[in-house]
C-alpha positions in Angstrom: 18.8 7.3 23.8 20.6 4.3 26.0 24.6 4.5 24.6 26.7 1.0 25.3 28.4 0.8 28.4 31.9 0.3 26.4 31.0 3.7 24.3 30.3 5.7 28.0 33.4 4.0 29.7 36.0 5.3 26.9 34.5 8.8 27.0 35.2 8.9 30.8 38.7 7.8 30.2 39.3 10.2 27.0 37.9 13.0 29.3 39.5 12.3 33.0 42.4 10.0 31.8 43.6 11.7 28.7 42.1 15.2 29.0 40.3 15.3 26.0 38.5 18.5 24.9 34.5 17.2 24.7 34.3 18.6 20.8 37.9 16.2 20.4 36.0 12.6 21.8 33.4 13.6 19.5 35.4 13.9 16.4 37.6 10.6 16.8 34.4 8.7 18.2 31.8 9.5 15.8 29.3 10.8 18.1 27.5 14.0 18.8 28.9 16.9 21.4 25.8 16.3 22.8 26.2 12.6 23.8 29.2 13.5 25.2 28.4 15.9 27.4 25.3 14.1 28.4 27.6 10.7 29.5 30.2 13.2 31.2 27.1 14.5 33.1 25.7 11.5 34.1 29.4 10.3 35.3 29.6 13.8 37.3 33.2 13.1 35.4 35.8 15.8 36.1 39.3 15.8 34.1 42.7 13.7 36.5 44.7 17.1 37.5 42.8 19.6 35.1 41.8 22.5 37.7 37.9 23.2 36.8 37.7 25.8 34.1 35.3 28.4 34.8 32.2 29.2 32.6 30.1 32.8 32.3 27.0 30.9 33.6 28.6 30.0 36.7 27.5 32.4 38.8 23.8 32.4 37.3 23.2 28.1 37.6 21.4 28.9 40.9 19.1 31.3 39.9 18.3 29.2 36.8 17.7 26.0 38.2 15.2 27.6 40.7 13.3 29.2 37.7 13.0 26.0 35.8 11.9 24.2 38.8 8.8 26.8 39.2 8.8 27.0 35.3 9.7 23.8 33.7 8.6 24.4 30.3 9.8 28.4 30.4 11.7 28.6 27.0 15.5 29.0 27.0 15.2 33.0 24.7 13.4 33.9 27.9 15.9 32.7 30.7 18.4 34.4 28.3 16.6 37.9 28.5 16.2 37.4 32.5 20.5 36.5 32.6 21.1 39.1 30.4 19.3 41.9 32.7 21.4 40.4 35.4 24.7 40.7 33.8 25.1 37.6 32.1 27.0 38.1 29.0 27.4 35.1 26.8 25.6 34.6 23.4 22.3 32.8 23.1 23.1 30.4 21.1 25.8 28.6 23.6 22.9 29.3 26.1 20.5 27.2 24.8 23.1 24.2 25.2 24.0 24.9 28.7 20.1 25.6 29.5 19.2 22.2 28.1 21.4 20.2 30.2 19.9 22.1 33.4 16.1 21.6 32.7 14.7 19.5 34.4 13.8 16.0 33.1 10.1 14.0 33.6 10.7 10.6 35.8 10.1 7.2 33.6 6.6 6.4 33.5 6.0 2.6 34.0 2.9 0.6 32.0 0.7 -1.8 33.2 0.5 -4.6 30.7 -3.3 -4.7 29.7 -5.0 -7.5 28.5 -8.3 -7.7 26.5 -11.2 -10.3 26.4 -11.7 -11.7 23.2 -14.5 -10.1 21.6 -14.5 -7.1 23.6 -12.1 -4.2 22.2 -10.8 -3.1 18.7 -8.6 -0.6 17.6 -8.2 2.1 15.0 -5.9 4.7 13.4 -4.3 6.5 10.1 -1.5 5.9 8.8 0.3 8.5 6.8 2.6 6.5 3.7 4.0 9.3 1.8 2.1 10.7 -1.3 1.1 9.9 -4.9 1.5 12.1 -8.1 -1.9 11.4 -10.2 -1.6 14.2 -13.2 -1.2 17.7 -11.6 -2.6 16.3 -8.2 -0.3 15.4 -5.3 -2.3 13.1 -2.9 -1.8 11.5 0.5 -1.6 7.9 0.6 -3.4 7.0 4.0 -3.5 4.0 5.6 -6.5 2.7 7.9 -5.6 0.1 10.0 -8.1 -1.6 12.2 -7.0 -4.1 14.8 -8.6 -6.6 16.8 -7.3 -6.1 20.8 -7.3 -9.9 21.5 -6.0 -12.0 18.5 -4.3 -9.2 17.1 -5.6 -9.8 13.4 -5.0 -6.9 11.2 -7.4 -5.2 8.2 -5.2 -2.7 6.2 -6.7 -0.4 3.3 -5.2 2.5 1.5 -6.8 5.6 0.3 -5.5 9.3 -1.0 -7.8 11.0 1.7 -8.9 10.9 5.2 -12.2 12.1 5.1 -15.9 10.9 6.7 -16.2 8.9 3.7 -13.0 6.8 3.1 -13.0 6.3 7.0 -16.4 5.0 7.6 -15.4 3.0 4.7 -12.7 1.0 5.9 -14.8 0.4 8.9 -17.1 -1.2 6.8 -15.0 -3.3 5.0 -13.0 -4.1 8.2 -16.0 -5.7 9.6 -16.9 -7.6 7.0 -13.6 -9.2 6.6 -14.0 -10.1 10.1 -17.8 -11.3 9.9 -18.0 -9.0 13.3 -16.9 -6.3 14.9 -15.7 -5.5 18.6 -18.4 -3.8 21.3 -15.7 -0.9 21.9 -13.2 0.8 19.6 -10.5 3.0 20.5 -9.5 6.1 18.8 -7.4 9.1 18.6 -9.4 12.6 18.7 -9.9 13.5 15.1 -12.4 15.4 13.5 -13.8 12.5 12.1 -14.8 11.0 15.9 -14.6 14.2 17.9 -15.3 17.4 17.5 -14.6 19.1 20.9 -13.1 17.7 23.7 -12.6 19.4 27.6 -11.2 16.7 29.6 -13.7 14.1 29.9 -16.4 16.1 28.0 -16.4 15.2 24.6 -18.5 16.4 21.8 -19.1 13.5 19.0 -19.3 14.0 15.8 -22.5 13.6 14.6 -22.5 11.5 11.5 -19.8 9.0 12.9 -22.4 8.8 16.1 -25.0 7.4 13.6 -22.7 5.5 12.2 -21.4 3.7 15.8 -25.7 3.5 16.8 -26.2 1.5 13.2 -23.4 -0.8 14.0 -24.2 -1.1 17.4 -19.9 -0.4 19.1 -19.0 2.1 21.8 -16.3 4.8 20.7 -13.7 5.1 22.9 -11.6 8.4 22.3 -7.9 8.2 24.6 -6.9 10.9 26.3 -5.3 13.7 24.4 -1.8 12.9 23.7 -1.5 9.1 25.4 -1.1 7.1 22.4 0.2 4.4 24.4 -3.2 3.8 25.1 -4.0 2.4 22.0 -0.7 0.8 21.5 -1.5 -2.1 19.6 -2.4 -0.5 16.5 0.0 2.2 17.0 2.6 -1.0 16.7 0.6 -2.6 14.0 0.9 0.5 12.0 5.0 0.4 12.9 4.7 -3.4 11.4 2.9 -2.5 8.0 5.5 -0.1 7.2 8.3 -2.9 8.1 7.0 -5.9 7.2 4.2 -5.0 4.4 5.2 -1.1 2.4 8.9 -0.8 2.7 10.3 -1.2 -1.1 7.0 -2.5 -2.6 6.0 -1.6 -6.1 2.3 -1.1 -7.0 0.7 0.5 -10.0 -2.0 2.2 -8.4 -4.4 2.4 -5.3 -6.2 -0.6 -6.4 -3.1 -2.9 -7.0 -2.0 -1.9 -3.9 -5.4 -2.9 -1.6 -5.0 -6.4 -3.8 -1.9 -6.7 -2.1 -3.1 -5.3 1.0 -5.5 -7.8 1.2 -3.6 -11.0 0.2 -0.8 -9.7 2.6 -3.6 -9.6 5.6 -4.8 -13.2 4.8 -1.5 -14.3 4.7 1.8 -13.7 6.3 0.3 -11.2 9.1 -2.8 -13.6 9.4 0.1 -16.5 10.3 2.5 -14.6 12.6 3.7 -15.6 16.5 0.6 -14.5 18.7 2.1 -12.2 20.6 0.6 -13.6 24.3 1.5 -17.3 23.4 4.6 -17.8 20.7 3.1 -21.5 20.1 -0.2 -20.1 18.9 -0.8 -18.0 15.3 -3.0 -15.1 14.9 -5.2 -17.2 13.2 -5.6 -19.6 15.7 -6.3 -16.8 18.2 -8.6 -15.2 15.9 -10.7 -18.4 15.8 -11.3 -18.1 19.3 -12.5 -14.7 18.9 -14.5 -14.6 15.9 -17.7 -16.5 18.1 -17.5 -13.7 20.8 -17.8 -10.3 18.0 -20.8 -8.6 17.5 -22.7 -9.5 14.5 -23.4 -7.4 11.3 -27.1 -6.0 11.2 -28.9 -6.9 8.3 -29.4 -3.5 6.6 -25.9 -2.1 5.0 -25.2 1.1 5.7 -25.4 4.0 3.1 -21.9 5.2 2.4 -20.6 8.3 0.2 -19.5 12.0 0.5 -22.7 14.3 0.4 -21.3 18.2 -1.1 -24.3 20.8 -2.0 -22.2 22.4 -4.9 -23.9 26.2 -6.2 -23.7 25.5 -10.3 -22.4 29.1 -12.0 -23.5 29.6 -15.6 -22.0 27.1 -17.2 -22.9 23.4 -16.9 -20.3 22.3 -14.2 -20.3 21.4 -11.2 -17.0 21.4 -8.9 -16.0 18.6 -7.0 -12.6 17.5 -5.2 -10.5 20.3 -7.8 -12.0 18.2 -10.5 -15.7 20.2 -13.1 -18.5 17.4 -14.1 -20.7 18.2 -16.4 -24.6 18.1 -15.8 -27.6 19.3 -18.2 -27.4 22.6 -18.8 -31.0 23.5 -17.5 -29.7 23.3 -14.3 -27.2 26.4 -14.3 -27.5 28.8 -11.6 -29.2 26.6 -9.4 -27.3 24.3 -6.5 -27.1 20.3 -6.4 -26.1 17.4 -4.7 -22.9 15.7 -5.4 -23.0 12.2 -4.0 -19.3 10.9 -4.6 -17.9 7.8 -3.8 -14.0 6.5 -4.7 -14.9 5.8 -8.1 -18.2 7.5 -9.2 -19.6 10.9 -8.8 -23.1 11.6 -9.2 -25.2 14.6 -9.3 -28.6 14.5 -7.8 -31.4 17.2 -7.4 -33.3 16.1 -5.0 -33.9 12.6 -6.2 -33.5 12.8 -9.3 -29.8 11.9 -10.9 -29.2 14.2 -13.5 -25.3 12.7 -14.2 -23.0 9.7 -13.2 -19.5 10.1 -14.1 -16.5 8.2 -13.2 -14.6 10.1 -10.2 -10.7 11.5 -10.7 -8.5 11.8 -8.2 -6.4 14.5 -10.7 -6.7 18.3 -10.8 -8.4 20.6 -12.7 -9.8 18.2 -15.3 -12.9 18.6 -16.8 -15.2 15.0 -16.7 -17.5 15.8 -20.0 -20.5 13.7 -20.8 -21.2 14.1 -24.7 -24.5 14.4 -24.4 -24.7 17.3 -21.9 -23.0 19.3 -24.1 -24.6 18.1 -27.5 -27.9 19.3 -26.0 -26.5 22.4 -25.0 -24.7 22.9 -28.6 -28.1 22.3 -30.0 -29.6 25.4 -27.6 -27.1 27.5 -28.9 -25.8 26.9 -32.0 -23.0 30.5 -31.6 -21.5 27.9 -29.2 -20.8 25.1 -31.5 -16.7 27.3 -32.4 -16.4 27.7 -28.7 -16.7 23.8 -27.7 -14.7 23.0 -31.2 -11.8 25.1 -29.6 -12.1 24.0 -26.0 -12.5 20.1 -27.3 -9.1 21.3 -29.6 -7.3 22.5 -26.5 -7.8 19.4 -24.4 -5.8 17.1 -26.6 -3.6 19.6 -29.0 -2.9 22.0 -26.4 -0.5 23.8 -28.5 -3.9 24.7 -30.4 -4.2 27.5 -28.6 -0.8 29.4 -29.4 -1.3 28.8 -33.2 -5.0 30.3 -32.9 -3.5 33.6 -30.8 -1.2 33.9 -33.3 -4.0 33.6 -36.2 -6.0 35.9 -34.5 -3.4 38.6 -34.2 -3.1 38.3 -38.1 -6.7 38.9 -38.7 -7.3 35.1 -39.6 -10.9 33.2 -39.7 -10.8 31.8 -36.2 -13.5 29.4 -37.2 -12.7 27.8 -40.6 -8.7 27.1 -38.7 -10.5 25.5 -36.0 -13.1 23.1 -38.3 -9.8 22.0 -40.9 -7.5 21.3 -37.5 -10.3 19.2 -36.1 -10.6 17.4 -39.3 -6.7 16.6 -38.9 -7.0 15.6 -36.0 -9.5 12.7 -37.0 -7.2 11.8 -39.6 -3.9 11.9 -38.2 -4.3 11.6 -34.3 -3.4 13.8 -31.3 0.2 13.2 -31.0 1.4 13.8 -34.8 -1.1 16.7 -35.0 0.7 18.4 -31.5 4.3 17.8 -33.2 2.8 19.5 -36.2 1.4 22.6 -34.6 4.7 23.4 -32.3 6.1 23.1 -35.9 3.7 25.4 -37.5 4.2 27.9 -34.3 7.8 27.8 -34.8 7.9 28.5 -38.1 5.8 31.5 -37.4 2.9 30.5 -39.7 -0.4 30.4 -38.5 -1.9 28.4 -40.9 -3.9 24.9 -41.4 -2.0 24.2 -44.7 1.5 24.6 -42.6 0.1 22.3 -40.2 -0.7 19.8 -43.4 2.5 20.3 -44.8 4.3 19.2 -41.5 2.4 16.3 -41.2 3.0 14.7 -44.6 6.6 15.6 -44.5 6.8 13.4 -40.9 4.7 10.6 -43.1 6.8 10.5 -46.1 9.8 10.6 -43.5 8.3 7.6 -41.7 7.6 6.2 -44.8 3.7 5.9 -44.3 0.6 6.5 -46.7 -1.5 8.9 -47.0 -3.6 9.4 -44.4 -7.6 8.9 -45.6 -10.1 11.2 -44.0 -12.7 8.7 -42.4 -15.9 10.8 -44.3 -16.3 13.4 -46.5 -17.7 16.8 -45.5 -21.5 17.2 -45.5 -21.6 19.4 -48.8 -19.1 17.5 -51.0 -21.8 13.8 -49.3 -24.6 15.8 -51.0 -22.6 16.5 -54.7 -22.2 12.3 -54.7 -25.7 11.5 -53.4 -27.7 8.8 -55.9 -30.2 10.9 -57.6 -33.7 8.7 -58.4 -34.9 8.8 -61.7 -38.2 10.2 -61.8 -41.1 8.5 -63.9 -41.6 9.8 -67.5 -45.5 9.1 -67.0 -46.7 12.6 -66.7 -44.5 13.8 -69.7 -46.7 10.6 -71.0 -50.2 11.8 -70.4 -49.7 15.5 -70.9 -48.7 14.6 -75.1 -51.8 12.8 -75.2 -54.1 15.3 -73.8 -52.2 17.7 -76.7 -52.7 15.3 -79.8 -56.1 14.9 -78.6 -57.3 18.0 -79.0 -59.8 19.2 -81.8 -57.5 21.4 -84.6 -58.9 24.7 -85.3 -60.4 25.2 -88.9 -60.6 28.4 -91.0 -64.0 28.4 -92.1 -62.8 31.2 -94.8 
């Protein structure tokens, strides 16, 4: 770090001048011991009349300069151990200090400017924005940034991974924002691009190699750690913290790609080219845009592919999240196709469920029909789904029910009258109504009621209507059909028509 020339020149004074203790300049200049030191250093300053005071590592600088010149990057615990065997005796701690100033330092690197043809050369990379709290789930917010080398247009997406899927993804979209794409693309090493790499021998992935073949662009993986050479989307990524996330509100991943996207086509699309301050990025990108690549026809088949083993029950476990699937394919293993907002489950080709994708933890995704046809193989589970179904949306359910089990108590016939509250009264009120009922240490549906129409007279509200009657009380009401008196009818006739028997005598 450069420090201003007036900052440096009163340190020198304080210190050869004034005989200032280095810990004292710090203190009454607002800067670190370290800057101090490091200006003194450079300065070779020595204090006006102050004889030089001795230090411990004085007569040891020689032999530790000539070790870090053979061993630049030896680490200062093991210098320590080699003083310390030859009677150095200061602490460690103060060592590392003094070691640090004596280690040798690299010599300033200069850069050639490059400059690109238009056309010829994009560049990619992740971003890393903080993280998002969906439910129970804390997920990365990840920024792909594609930039074009020439004009210097940006395409900007956000997702809460960095896997195959989402980053094939925003290549996709990239080029179609751009109507092209360039013939070479730069790129750090990841695991997405590379798999192995020993110096210039680099294994590709696989799947991003069929990916580059159907698109027809070269990869271009930079040497391991020279980000520089891939500097403009390395600055790019610097100018969509700046100019585009700092302070800005969003509701969700969606919102924030609508703004992504505006934000792209607008301000960052009309920006200063940065070869020529008189031209826009949009001007420059018109130039481009004739020289990209074109799109192939055929789109290219995007999606995370998981083979998931399916236990006994009829879930299958994707991304900390269960789906459901029918239940006749337990204890065999499918295909989860998931994209970022449906997952489906395939055997073979066959889809056998389609659900909407969540990016929380440990929820269970239910189709109703999976489990009615399971219910209706086995009716002894029909209690169990009432409970689980109970426990999703009351979850103090499951207290009351321990507590009614410990006390002996039909599990079943709580279960069936809370279930029936609940369609009459609603999650929230019913929840309320159980912690009551728990508190009050009575395990009981009629506590439950009771709680619930004292909060309704409190709130002043009517009486809550159950929405259909149970199934046996339906049958007591049913319309009975009168039935024709026509046989009563005939069989009197056949009677009075008989012959009466005589006595003859």
């Amino acid at each position: 770090m450069t420090i201003a020339l007036e900052l440096a020149a009163r340190i020198e004074r304080m210190y050869t001048v004034e005989r200032w203790r280095v810990g004292t300049i710090a203190r009454q200049l607002r800067v670190h011991r370290d800057t101090v030191r490091r200006v003194l250093r450079d300065h070779n300053a020595v204090a006006s009349g102050a004889p030089l005071r001795r230090h411990l590592i004085d007569p040891y600088r020689a032999f530790i300069l000539e070790t870090l010149e053979k061993y630049p990057t030896l680490t200062a615990s093991r210098l320590h151990d080699m003083v310390r065997e030859r009677g150095y005796a200061g602490q460690a701690s103060h060592f590392r200090h003094l070691v640090a100033s004596m280690r040798p330092r690299p010599p300033a690197e200069a850069y050639l400017r490059l400059r690109t043809l238009p056309g010829e050369q994009m560049q990619c990379d992740w971003g890393h924005f903080g993280h998002l709290q969906i439910g129970r789930a804390r997920r990365p917010l990840m920024g792909f940034v594609m930039v074009l080398s020439y004009s210097r247009r940006i395409f900007l997406r956000f997702c809460l991974n960095a896997q195959m899927d989402s980053f094939l993804r925003g290549h996709v979209e990239a080029f179609a924002a751009f109507s092209g794409l360039g013939r070479t693309i730069l790129y750090d090493n990841l695991k997405s691009v590379v798999l192995e790499r020993v110096g210039d021998a680099i294994r590709f992935n696989p799947e991003f190699l069929a990916f580059a073949k159907h698109y027809h662009f070269e990869p271009l993986p930079v040497t391991i750690r020279r980000g520089n050479e891939k500097g403009r989307v390395e600055r790019q990524i610097d100018f969509v913290r700046e100019s585009f996330f700092a302070a800005r509100a969003f509701t969700d991943v969606a919102d924030l790609n609508a703004q992504a996207r505006e934000w792209c086509e607008g301000k960052a699309f009309d920006r200063p080219w940065p070869q020529d301050d008189a031209v826009t990025v949009r001007q420059a990108f018109a130039l481009e845009q004739p020289r990209l690549l074109g799109l192939p026809d055929a789109g290219y088949a995007l999606g995370q592919r998981l083979e998931v083993a399916v236990a006994k029950t009829p879930y299958a476990r994707f991304d900390l999240n269960d789906y459901t699937l029918p239940h006749t394919h337990v204890r065999r293993t499918v295909t989860v196709l998931a994209d970022e907002r449906r997952v489906r489950i395939l055997d073979g080709s066959i889809e056998l469920a389609n659900h909407p994708r969540s990016f929380d933890r440990h929820q269970t995704i239910e189709d109703p029909a999976h489990l009615e046809e399971l219910v209706a193989h086995k009716r002894h589970a029909r209690a169990h789904r009432g409970c689980d179904a109970l426990a999703q949306v009351v979850p103090a359910s499951a207290e009351l029910l321990l507590m009614a089990a410990e006390r002996g108590h039909n599990l079943g016939s709580i279960t069936a009258a809370l279930l029936r509250l609940l369609d009459q009264y609603g999650a929230a009120p019913l929840q309320a109504a159980v912690l009551d009922a728990v508190a009050r240490q009575v395990p009981h549906p009629n506590a439950v009621r009771l709680a619930l129409a004292r909060e309704r007279e409190r709130a002043g509200r009517p009486p809550a209507l159950a929405l259909a009657l149970p199934e046996h009380v339906a049958r007591r009401d049913a319309p009975m059909r009168a039935h024709s008196l026509a046989s009563y009818d005939r069989h009197y006739d056949r009677r009075h028509d008989q012959p009466k028997d005589t006595d003859d005598g």
